[in-house]
C-alpha positions in Angstrom: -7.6 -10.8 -3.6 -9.9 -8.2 -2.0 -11.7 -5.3 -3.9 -12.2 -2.0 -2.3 -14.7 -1.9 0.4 -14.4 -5.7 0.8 -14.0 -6.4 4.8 -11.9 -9.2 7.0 -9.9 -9.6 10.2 -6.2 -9.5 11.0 -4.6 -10.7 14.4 -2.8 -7.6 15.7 0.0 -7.9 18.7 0.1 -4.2 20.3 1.1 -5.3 24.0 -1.6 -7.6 23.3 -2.8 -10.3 20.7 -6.2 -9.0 19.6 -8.6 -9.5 16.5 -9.2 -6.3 14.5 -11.5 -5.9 11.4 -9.9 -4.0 8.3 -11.1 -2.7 4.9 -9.9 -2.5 1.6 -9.1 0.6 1.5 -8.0 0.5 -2.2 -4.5 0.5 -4.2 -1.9 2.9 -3.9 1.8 3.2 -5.1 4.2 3.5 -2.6 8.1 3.8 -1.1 9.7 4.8 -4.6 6.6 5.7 -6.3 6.6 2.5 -8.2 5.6 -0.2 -5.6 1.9 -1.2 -5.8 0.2 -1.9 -2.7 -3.4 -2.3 -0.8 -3.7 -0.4 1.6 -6.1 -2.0 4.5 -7.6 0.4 7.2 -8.8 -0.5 10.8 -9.5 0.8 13.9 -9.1 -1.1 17.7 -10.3 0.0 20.8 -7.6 3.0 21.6 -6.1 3.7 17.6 -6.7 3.4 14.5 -4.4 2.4 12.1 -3.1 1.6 8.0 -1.8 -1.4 6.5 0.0 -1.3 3.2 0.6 -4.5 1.8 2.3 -5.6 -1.7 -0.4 -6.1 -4.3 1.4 -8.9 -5.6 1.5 -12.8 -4.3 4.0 -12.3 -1.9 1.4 -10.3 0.6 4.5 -8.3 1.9 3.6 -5.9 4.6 5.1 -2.6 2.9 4.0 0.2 5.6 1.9 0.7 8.7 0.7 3.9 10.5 -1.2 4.2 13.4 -2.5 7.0 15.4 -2.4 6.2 19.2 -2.8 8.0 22.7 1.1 8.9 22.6 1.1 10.3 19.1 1.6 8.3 15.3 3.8 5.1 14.8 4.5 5.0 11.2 7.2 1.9 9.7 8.3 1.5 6.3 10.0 -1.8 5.1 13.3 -0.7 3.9 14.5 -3.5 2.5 13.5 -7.7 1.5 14.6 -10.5 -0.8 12.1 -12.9 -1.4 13.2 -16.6 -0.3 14.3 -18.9 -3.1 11.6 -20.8 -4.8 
């Protein structure tokens, strides 16, 4: 589990496998108001973008945003059943 500030690296495909650095950005509720997540911030060479992911031990990415050249991508995860144990 990372604490706010705390630092690490993600593999991001945008066109384009690359290695990006993100930080905790801290916890946040999201979707429904009732969906706690860690939200992750990072930048690469042409955007920068957010990472919400469930603060919980299924790691489920939740939401992204980023800001490129052609304007903001945001996605939400609308729906997602968690495999049987």
């Amino acid at each position: 589990r990372s604490r706010p500030g705390d630092r690490g690296s993600v593999q991001l495909w945008f066109g384009g496998g690359t290695e990006v650095l993100v930080t905790d950005a801290g916890r946040e509720l999201i979707g429904d108001g009732n969906r706690p997540a860690v939200r992750y911030d990072g930048r690469t060479d042409e955007s920068a973008f957010q990472v919400w992911i469930s603060d919980d031990v299924a790691r489920v990415p939740l939401r992204m945003r980023a800001k490129t050249k052609l304007g903001v991508i945001e996605a939400d995860l609308v729906h997602y059943e968690a495999p049987p144990e």
